[in-house]
C-alpha positions, -999 to +999 in steps of 0.1 A: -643+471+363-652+497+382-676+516+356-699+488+348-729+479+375-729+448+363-711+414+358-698+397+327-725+395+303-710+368+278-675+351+277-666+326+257-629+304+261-615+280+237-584+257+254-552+250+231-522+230+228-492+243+256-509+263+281-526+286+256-561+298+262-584+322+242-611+343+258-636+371+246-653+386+274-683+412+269-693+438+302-729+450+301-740+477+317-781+468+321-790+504+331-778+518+305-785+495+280-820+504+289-822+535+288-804+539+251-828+514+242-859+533+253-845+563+235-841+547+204-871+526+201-880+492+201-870+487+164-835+493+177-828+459+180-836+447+141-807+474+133-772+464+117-749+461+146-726+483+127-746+509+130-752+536+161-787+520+163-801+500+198-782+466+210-805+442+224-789+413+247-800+384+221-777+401+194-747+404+220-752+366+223-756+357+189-714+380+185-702+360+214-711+328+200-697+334+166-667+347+178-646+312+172-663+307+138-654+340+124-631+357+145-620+383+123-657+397+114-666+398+148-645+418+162-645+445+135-684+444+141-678+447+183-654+474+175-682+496+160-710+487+183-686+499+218-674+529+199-713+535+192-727+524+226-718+533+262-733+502+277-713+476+267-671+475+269-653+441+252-622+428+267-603+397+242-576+377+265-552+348+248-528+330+269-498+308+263-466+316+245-455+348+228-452+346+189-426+372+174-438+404+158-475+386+151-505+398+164-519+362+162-492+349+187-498+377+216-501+365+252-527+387+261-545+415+248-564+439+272-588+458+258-580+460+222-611+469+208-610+505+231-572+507+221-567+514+263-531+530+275-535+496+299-525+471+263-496+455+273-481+421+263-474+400+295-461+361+297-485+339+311-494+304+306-471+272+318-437+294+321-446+311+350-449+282+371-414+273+366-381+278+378-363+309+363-337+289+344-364+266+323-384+300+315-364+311+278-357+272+268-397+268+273-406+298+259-378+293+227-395+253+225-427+270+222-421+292+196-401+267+176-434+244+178-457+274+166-435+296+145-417+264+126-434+232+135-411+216+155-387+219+123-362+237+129-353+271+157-372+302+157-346+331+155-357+367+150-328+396+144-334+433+130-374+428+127-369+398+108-377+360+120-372+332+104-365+299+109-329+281+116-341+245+096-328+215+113-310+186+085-340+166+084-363+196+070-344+216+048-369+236+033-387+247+066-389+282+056-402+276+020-439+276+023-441+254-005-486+249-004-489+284-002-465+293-030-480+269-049-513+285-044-502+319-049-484+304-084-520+291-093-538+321-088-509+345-109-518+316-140-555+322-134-555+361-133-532+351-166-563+331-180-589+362-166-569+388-186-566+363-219-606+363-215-614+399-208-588+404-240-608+377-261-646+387-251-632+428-264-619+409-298-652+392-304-671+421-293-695+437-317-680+466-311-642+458-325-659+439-350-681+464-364-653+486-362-628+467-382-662+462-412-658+493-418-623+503-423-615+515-453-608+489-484-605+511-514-570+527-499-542+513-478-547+526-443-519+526-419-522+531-377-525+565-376-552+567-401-570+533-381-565+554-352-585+588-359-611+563-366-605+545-335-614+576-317-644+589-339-664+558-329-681+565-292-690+530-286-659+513-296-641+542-271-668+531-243-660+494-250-623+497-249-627+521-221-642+487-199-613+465-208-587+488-194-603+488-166-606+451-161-571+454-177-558+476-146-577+454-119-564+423-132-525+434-137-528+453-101-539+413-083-509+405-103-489+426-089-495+417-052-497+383-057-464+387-072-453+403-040-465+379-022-448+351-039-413+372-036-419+380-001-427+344+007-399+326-012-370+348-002-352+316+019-364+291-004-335+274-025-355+271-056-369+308-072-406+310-080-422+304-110-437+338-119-455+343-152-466+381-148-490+392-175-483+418-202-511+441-208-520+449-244-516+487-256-535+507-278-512+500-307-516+465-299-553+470-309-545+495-341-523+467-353-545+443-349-571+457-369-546+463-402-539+423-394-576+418-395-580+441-425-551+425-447-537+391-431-571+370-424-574+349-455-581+312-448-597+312-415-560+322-402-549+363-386-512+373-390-492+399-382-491+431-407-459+453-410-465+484-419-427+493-433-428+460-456-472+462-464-467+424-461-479+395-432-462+370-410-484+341-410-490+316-385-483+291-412-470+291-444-497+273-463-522+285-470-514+318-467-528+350-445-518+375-469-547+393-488-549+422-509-531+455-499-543+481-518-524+515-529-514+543-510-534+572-517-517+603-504-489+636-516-461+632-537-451+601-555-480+584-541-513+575-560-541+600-564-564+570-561-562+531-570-575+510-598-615+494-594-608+464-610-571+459-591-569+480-555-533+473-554-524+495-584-529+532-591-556+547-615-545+584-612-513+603-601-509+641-586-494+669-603-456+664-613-464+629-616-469+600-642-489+569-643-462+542-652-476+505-651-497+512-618-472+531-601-464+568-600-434+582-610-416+617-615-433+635-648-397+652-653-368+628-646-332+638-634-318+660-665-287+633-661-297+603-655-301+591-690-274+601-700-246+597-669-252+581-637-235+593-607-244+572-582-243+534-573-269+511-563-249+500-528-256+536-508-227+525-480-213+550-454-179+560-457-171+540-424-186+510-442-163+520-475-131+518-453-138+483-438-146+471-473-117+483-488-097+474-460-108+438-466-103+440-500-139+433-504-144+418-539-179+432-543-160+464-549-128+457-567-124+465-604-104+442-625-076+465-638-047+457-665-016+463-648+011+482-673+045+484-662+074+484-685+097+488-655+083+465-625+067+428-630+042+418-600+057+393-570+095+399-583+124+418-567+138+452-582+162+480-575+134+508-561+164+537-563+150+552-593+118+560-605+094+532-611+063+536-634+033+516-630-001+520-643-035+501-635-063+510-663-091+498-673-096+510-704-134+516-710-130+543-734-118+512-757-145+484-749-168+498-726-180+528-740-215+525-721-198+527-685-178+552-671-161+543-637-162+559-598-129+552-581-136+550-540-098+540-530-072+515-536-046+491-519-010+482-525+007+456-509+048+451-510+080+441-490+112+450-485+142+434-481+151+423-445+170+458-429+166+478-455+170+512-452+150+525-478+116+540-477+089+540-505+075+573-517+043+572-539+032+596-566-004+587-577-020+606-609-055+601-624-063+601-657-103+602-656-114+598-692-086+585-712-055+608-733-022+611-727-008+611-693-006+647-690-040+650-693-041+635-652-044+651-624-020+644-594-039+635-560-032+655-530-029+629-506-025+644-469-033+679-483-065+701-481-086+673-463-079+647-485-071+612-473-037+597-463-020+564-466-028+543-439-001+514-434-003+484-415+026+460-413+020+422-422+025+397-395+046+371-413+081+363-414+086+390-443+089+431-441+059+437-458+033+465-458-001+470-466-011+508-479-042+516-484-060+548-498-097+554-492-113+580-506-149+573-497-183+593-510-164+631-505-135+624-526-147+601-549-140+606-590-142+593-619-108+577-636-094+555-663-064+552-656-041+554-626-006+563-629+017+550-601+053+566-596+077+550-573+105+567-559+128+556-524+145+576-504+173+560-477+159+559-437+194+553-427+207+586-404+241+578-416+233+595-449+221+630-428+190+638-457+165+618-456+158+624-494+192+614-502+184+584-527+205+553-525+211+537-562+231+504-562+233+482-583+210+453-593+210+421-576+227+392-593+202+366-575+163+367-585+155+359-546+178+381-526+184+374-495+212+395-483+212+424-506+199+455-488+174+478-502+152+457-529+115+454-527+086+439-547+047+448-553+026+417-545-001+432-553-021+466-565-063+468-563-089+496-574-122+496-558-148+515-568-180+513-591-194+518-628-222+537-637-241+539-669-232+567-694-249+572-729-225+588-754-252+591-784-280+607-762-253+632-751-244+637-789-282+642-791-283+673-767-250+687-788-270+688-822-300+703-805-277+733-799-274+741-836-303+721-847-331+725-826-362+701-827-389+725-818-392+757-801-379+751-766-355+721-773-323+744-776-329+757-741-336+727-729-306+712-741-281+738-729-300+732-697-291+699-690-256+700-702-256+728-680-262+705-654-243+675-667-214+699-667-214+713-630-223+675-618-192+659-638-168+690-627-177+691-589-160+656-585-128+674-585-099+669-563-096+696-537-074+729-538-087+759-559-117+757-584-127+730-602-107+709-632-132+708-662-138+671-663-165+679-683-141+691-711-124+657-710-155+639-711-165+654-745-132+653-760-122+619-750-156+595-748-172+614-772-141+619-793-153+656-805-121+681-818-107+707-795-127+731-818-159+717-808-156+711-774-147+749-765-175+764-790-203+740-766-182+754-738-187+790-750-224+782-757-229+771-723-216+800-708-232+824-729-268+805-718-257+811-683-251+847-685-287+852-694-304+837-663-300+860-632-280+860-602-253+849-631-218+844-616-187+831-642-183+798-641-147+792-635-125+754-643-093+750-642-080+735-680-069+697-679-070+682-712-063+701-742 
């Protein structure tokens, strides 16, 4: 070269396998050399080579001679020493034949180190002493040799290569040692993050940290969590195993990469195991687990919604002592010394009740009606039950019918009366019962033209049957039929009402009226009613327009209802126990009355209920009922914001 005085200072070559030949060549310009050496001092030469210090010839010779040892290293190092110095220029030449895409399978490479315009890949070796026609298959024989050992044919197509595996190596491309390498190290960095984890558990730290948690009052995670980030040197501690954490899951990462990038053409997928890094809540849990589930030299698992442990095994077990939760509302004030699982004082509004607070004032009804059932379902969950006929809500009524017998064929042309009771006002007088729907199932004969119409009446308390009300199916919101045709030989139907939580009420008694009209066009009005005559045969098969009920369910609930502490809060009205009682008294039956009355059907104000329920559970005269009605609505008229409390009159 035409800028260096001198000639090649160092080269060293190393031969290989089909033609190919690697060279590193180092020009030194002596002048030069000298002179930066003179200006820098003859310390220069004990310099790091990668610095911009003085290069002495004895440190050229000690790169060239580790060049085939540690390639890599030395030419970074040469890299920095020509951009530094002016004297020297490197030149790396490797012969023999061209890889695809690889910088470790170039021909040549002129100059890399100065990144020259000049670096260009040129064929040399064997192939250019042959004939034109031999020059791909040799070069395509010596890439298949490198690039797949002789195991199949190199192909390379839209920057990918790969190779084409013969039938005696199927898995050519499936680096099997190195993905078994890369699968070891993904379970080691496994093993690294289980230890970093373990060594922050068993730090002192954590440890001290979970000593001195509260014991005198259940904690939960956000209360272990203010403390969590009060203590500086548990925050300094936890801040060191995130970051060995982060390190650890980010080698994960890339080795899983790797292992994806490297099996893509293998038949059989890699085993990855990639590690889960543990959370803060991970740590607040495990603290309440420390706290409350490490009895017998055994940690569980605490849940927070249940205050109870999963245990690794059953016996013996994890669980220790939870104690009471201190906090607002129905919750303790503070728990007992001598047990920590019970209360020892309440807050206002509140009572202490065998270690547990409850409300000081109960519901003004609940001891004397209950309006609501232990099974709080949705009305979604209502209509499948029902549907089902779920026995877990079906009351056992008394069918009365003077006119229709269950399972047997009748003339449905005139009315029908049927009644399904249960009579509670006779043998339970301590329930009163919620009707939530009910089901009817029936057939017809085969062709018939009639059409069942139902007329459904409630009776909620007991009386006579005019003392019902008649439900508005299909009017004002409230529910309709809904009828389903059975899939057997048969015409039979299915109807089913349901009237879920909005239209729920109380009963006694259900009166059922039957009444068909003809569906046959022929007649021209549909409400024309057919009456023929009875059928001579008990199981008609030919006569037209018979039918028979199979069957008729309630479902619904009973809740408890006290007709002596209700009797109670009556005499208090004339006889009051001491100053105060009277008002309280018309109080609650204030309220008894508006919760009884609003369980009205819809369509104009309310039907007093309440008025049956004192005149037929509690068997009081007409007299009395409407002086404790008068009563109450005098007490109302004295509170303000008064408006008249209107109810329609059902039972007399």
């Amino acid at each position: 070269m035409g800028m260096f005085a001198e000639k090649p200072f160092k080269k060293a070559r190393k031969n290989h396998p089909v033609g190919r030949e690697e060279s590193l060549t180092i020009f030194v310009d002596k002048r030069k050399l000298s002179l930066e050496s003179s200006s820098t001092g003859a310390e220069g030469s004990s310099r790091n080579l990668n610095t911009t210090g003085a290069v002495t010839l004895e440190a050229l010779h000690q790169l060239a001679a580790s060049y085939f040892t540690d390639r890599e290293s030395t030419l970074r190092r040469l890299h920095h020493l020509q951009i530094a110095s002016t004297a020297i220029r490197v030149t790396e030449t490797r012969t023999g034949p061209l890889g695809c895409s690889n910088y470790d399978n170039l021909d040549t490479v002129s100059s890399v180190l100065v990144h020259s315009p000049e670096n260009k890949v040129q064929l040399q070796g064997l192939q250019v002493i042959l004939p034109g026609y031999l020059q791909s298959r040799f070069i395509q024989a010596a890439l298949n040799y490198i690039g797949c050992k002789s195991e199949g044919q190199f192909v390379c197509r839209n920057n990918d290569c790969w190779c084409e595996c013969s039938v005696d190596f199927p898995q050519c491309n499936c680096p099997r040692s190195d993905l078994d390498t890369l699968e070891d190290s993904l379970l080691h960095i496994q093993d690294a993050l289980r230890l970093v984890n373990k060594e922050f558990e068993e730090s002192e730290a954590f440890r001290g940290f979970t000593e001195k948690l509260p014991v005198h009052y259940a904690v939960n995670t956000s209360v272990v969590e203010d403390l969590w980030r009060m203590d500086a040197g548990l925050l300094q501690r936890y801040r060191q195993l995130e970051t060995s954490s982060k390190q650890l899951l980010a080698r994960a990462h890339r080795t899983t990469n790797k292992l994806f990038s490297l099996s893509k053409r293998c038949r059989k997928p890699p085993r990855i195991i990639l590690p889960r890094p543990r959370s803060l809540h991970f740590w607040l849990n495990y603290a309440l687990s420390m706290l409350y589930c490490s009895e017998n030299k055994q940690v569980g698992v605490y849940s927070e919604k249940s205050r109870s442990c999963s245990c690794p095994y059953d016996h013996p077990p994890c669980q220790g002592l939870v104690p009471c939760s201190v906090g607002d509302g129905s919750r303790c004030a503070s728990c007992s010394a001598e047990n920590r699982t019970r209360c020892s004082g309440c807050n206002p509004g509140f009572t202490l009740t065998q270690g547990a607070c409850r409300p000081a004032v109960p519901d003004p009804t609940d001891p004397y009606l209950g309006m609501e059932s232990d099974r709080d379902l949705q009305d979604l969950e209502l209509r499948f039950l029902i549907q089902r006929r779920d026995p877990h809500l079906a009351l056992h009524g008394v069918f009365v019918s003077n006119d229709v017998r269950i399972n047997t064929w009748f003339d449905p042309s005139w009315r029908k009366r049927m009644l399904l009771t249960l009579k509670s006002n006779r043998v339970k007088s301590s329930r009163v019962h919620m009707l939530l729907g009910l089901t009817l199932q029936f057939c017809l004969t085969r062709n018939s033209t009639l059409e069942p119409t139902l007329s459904l009446f409630v009776n909620p308390f007991g009386g006579s049957h005019s003392e019902s009300w008649t439900m508005p199916i299909g009017q004002h919101g409230y529910p309709e039929w809904e009828q389903t045709k059975l899939d057997i030989p048969l015409d039979c139907y299915n109807w089913t009402l349901t009237l879920g939580n909005r239209w729920k009420s109380f009963f006694e008694t259900v009166h059922f009226y039957l009444r068909s009209y003809s569906r046959d066009s022929a007649a021209g009005n549909k409400n024309t009613s057919l009456y023929n005559d009875p059928p001579e045969d008990s199981e008609p098969s030919n006569n037209i327009g018979y039918m028979k009920v199979n069957s008729m369910q309630l479902f619904g609930y009973s809740v408890h209802f006290d007709p002596e502490a209700i009797q109670d809060l009556i005499l208090q009205i004339d006889y009051p126990y001491t100053q105060g009682s009277q008002d309280s008294a018309l109080l609650q039956l204030v309220e008894l009355r508006y919760r009884v009355n609003r369980l009205s059907p819809p369509g104009g104000p309310h039907m007093d209920l309440f008025a049956c329920l004192l005149r037929h559970r509690l068997k009081l005269s007409s007299t009395d009922v409407m002086r404790i009605l008068t009563a109450l609505q005098a007490f109302s008229a004295k509170h303000p914001n008064y408006t008249e409390y209107e109810a329609n009159k059902l039972c007399s």
